[in-house]
C-alpha positions as CSV (number, residue, x, y, z in Angstrom):
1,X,0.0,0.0,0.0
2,X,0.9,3.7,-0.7
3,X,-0.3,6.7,0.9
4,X,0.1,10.7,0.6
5,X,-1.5,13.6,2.6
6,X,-1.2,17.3,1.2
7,X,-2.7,20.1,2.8
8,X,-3.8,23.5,1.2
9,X,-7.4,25.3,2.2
10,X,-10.4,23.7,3.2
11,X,-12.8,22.9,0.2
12,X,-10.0,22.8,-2.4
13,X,-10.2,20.2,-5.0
14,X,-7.2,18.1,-5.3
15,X,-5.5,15.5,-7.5
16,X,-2.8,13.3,-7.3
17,X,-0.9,11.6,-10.1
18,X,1.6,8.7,-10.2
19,X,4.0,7.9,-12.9
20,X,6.8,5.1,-13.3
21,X,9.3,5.0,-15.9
22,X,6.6,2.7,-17.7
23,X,4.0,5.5,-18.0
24,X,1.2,6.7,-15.3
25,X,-0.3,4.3,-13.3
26,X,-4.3,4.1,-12.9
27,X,-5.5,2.6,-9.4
28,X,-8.6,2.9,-7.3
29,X,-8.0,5.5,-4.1
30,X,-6.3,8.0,-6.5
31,X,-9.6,9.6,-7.2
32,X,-10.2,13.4,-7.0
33,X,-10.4,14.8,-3.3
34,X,-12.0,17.4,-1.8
35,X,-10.1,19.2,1.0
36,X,-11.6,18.7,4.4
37,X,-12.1,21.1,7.2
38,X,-8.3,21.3,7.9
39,X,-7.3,21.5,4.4
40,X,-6.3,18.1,4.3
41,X,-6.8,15.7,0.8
42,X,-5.6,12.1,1.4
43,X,-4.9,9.2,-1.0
44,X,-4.2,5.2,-0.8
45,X,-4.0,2.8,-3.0
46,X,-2.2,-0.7,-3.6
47,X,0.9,-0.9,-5.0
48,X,0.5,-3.7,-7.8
49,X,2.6,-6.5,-7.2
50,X,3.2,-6.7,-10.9
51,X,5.0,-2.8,-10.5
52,X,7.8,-3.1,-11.8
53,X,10.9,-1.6,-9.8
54,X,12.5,1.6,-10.3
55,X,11.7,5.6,-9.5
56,X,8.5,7.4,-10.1
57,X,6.7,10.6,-9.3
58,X,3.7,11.5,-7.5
59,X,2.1,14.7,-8.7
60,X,-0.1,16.4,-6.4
61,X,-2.3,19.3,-7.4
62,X,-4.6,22.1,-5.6
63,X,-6.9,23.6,-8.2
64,X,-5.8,27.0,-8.5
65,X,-2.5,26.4,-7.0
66,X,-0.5,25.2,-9.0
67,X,1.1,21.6,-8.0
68,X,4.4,19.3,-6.3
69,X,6.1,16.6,-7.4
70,X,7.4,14.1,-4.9
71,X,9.9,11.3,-5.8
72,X,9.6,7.8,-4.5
73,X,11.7,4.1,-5.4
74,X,9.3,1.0,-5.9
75,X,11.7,-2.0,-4.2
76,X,10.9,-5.3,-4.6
């Protein structure tokens, strides 16, 4: 399992994007988010075991605010 937590004002809709070296990755719990009462927009989602190894990116976005990358290693 993966997780990431971003915060930026409450009611904000979010958007997180992962991509390996093999393209971006499409998995349930990477839907759009709506900022809660704190700000907060929090994703999971299974890794698949089938991932292949190597570095991606996770590309968060705030509407209206522009976005972050984050880099990660998948390990076997």
């Amino acid at each position: 399992m993966a997780s990431l937590t971003i915060r930026t004002a409450p009611g904000v809709e979010c958007t997180a994007e992962v991509h390996m070296e093999s393209g971006p990755i499409e998995a349930d719990g990477l839907e759009p988010q709506i900022a809660d009462a704190e700000g907060l927009c929090s994703w999971s989602w299974r890794v698949d075991e089938e991932t292949v190894p190597g570095d991606g990116m996770i590309i968060a976005k705030a509407k209206g605010q522009g976005g972050q990358g984050i880099t990660f290693t998948v390990v076997e």
